[in-house]
C-alpha positions in Angstrom: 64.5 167.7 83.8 65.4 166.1 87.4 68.8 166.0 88.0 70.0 162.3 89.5 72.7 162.5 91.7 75.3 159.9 91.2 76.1 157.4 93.5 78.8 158.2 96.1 81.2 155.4 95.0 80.7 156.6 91.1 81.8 160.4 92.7 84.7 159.3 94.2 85.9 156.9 91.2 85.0 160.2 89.0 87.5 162.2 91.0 90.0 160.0 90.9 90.2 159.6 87.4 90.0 163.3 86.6 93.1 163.4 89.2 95.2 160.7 87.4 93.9 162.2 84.0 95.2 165.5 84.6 98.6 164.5 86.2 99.0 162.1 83.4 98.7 164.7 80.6 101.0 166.6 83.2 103.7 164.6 83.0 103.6 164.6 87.0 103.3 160.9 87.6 106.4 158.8 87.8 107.5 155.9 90.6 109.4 156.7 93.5 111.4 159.7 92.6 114.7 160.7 94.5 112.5 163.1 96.4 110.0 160.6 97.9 113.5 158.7 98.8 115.1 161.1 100.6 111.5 162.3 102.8 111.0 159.1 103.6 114.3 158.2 104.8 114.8 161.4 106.6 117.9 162.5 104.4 117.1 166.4 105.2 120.3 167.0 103.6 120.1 165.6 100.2 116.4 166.8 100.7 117.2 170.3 100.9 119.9 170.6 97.7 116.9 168.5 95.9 114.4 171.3 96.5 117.2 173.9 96.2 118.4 171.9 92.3 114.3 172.6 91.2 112.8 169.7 92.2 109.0 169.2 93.0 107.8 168.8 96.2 104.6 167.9 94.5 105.1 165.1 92.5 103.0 162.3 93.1 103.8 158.6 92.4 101.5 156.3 90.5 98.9 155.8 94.2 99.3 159.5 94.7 101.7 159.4 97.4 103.5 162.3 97.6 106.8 163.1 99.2 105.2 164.8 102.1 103.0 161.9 102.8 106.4 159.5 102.5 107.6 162.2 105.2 104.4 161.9 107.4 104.2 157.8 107.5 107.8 157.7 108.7 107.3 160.7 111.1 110.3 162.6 109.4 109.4 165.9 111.1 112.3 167.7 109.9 111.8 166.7 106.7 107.9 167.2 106.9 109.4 170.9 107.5 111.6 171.1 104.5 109.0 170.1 102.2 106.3 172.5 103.5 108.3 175.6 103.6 109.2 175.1 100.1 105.1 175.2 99.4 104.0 170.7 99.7 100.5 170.8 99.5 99.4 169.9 103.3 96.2 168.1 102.3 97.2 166.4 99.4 95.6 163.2 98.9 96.7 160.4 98.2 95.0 157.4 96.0 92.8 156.3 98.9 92.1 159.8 99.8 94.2 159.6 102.9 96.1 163.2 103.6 99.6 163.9 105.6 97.8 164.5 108.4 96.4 160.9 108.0 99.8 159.6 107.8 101.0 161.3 110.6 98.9 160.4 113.0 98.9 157.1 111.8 102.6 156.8 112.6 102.1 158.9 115.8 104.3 161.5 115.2 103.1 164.1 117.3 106.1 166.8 115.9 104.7 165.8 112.2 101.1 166.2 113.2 101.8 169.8 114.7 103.5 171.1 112.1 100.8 170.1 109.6 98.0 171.9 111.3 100.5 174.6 111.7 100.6 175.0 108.2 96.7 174.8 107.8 96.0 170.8 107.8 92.6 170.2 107.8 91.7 168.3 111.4 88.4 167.0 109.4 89.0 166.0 106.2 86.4 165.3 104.2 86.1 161.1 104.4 85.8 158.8 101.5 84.5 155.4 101.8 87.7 154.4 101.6 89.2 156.9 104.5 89.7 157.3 108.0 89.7 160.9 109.9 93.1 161.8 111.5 91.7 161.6 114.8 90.5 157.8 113.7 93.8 157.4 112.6 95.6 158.6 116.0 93.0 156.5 118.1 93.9 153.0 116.2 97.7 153.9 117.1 96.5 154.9 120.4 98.7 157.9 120.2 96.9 159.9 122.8 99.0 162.5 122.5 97.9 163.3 118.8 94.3 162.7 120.0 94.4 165.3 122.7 96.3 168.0 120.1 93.4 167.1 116.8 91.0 167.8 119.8 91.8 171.1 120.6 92.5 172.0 117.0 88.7 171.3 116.8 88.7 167.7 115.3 85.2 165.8 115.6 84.6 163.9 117.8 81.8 161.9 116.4 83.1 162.1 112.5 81.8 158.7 111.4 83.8 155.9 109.4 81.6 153.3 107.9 84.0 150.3 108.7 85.1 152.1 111.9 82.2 153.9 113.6 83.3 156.6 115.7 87.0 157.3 117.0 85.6 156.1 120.4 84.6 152.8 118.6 88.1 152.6 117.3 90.0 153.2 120.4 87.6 150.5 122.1 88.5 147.9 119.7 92.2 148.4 119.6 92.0 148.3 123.2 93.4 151.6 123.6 92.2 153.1 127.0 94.4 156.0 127.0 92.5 157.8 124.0 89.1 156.7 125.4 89.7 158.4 128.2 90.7 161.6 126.4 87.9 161.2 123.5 85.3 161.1 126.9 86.7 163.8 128.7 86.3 165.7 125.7 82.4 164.9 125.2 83.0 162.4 122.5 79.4 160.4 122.7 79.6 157.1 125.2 76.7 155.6 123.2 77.2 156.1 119.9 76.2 153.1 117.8 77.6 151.2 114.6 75.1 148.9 113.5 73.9 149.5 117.3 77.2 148.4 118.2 78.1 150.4 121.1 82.1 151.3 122.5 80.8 149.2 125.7 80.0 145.8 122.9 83.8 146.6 121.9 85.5 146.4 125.5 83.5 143.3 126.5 85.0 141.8 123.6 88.0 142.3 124.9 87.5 141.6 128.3 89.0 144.9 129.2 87.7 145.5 132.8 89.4 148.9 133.0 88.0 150.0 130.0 84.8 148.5 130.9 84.7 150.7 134.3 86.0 154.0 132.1 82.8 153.2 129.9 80.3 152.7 132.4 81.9 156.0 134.4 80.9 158.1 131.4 77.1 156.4 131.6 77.8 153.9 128.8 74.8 151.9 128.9 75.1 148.3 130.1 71.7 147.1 128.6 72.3 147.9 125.2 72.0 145.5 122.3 73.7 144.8 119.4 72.6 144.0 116.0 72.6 140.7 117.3 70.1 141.4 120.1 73.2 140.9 122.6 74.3 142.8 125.6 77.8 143.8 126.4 77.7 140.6 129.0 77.0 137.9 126.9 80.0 139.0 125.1 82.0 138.2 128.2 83.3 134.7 129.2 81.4 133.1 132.3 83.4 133.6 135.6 85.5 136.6 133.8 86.3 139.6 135.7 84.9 141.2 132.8 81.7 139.4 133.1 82.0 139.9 137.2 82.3 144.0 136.6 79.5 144.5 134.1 77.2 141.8 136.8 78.0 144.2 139.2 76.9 147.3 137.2 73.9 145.5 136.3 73.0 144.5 140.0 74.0 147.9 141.5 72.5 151.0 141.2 74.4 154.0 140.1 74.9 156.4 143.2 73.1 159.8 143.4 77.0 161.5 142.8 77.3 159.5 139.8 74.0 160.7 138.6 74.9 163.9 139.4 78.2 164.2 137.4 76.7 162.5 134.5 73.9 164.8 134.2 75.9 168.0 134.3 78.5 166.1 131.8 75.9 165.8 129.2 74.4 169.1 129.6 77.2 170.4 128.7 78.5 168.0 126.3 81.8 168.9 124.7 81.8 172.3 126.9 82.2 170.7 129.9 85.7 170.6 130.8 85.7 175.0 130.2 82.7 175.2 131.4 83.2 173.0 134.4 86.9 174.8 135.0 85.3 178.5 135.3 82.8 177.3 137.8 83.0 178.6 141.6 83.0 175.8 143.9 85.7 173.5 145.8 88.7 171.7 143.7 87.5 168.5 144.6 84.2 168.7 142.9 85.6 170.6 140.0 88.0 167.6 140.3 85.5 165.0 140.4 83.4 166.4 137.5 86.7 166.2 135.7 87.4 162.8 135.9 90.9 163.8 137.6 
């Protein structure tokens, strides 16, 4: 007999039932207890003779939050520390699947985000459709900082929201330029399209020239449509600089050292800045193909 599988949504509900279900015949689910308290108001001290007195760093309120998450969203790091040493689970989650990690780079808390994934935080959760990657989460805040550190601790770059799109969608929209840049650098894709919504669609909404130009630098594409059969342009108001710059790219060519750059960039895709790095030739091309 065929087996159906069952619709995502019916999985995720299923989960999350068995989870209250089994913390409910626990006895583990309670409001805000004096643990979640202290955590999120950064009282390390009462904290610690809490966890010292026997109790739980586990225990989860009614919407799953648990003390470390309380930790996380106010960016208690040295609480965050507290409640890890004494064994928090670092990728607990909580009713809409979100984990500490989450949290923390949701808040921007570049100490809480470190010691997470030095205590074995997943950089790539597994997403619900109610749940945004960390490095999602770090791009909304613009907290480049987080961005760069998920990066190197091997977060994806093109993990895929379905509200969201991409990370580089979400930095677009929330006009963050600082963590386009770094999502770029690191080979995050220029074109990648939500409902073939592209980044580019994003920052002419915004009339962002400079984030426009950074776009166009890393070969976003200027013709591309939308859903809506529009270009990036026709998103721009008349007479705009915003409409003046993407005019311009549209009239001018790209020059044969733009090319250039562009091709080795996406030959090498999210190598590039290593690869680039080990190569022998002058500073100021290394420099160039940098973006530095």
């Amino acid at each position: 007999m065929k087996t159906v599988p069952l619709p995502r949504c019916l999985w995720i509900f299923l989960q999350v039932s068995v989870q209250f279900l089994t913390c409910f015949l626990a006895g583990c689910w309670s409001e805000r207890t004096d643990v979640h308290k202290a955590a999120s108001l950064g009282q390390a001290s009462q904290l610690q003779d809490l966890i010292q007195s026997g109790a739980s760093v586990n225990v989860v309120a009614v919407d799953s939050i648990t003390p470390l998450h309380e930790a996380c969203l106010r960016g208690q790091a040295q609480c965050v520390r507290l409640l890890l040493d004494a064994g928090a689970q670092v990728d607990a989650r909580n009713v809409d699947g979100s984990t500490p990690l989450c949290d923390a780079c949701s808040a921007g808390s570049l100490e809480c985000v470190r010691l997470l994934l030095e205590h074995g935080a997943k950089a790539n959760p597994a997403l619900t459709s109610r749940t945004a990657s960390p490095l999602h989460e770090a791009c909304m805040g613009g907290n480049s900082d987080c961005v760069k550190l998920l990066i190197t601790m091997g977060a994806c770059l093109e993990s895929y929201d379905l509200y969201y799109g991409t990370p580089l969608h979400v930095a677009c929209v929330n006009e963050h330029t600082d963590c386009a840049k770094v999502l770029l650098n690191a080979g995050a894709k220029v074109n990648a399209a939500r409902l073939h919504e592209t980044p580019l669609h994003h920052a002419a909404k915004n009339m962002r020239v400079e984030m426009i130009e950074t776009l166009v630098e890393f070969g976003a594409n200027i013709y591309a449509r939308d859903q809506h059969n529009r270009k990036p342009v026709d998103y721009t108001t008349p007479g705009s600089p915003s409409a003046a710059c993407l005019q311009f790219y549209e009239t001018t060519p790209m020059s044969l050292q733009q090319l250039c750059r562009l091709a080795v960039r996406r030959k090498l895709g999210t190598r590039a800045l290593k690869v680039i790095g080990q190569l022998e030739m002058p500073k100021l091309i290394i420099a160039y193909l940098c973006y530095q």
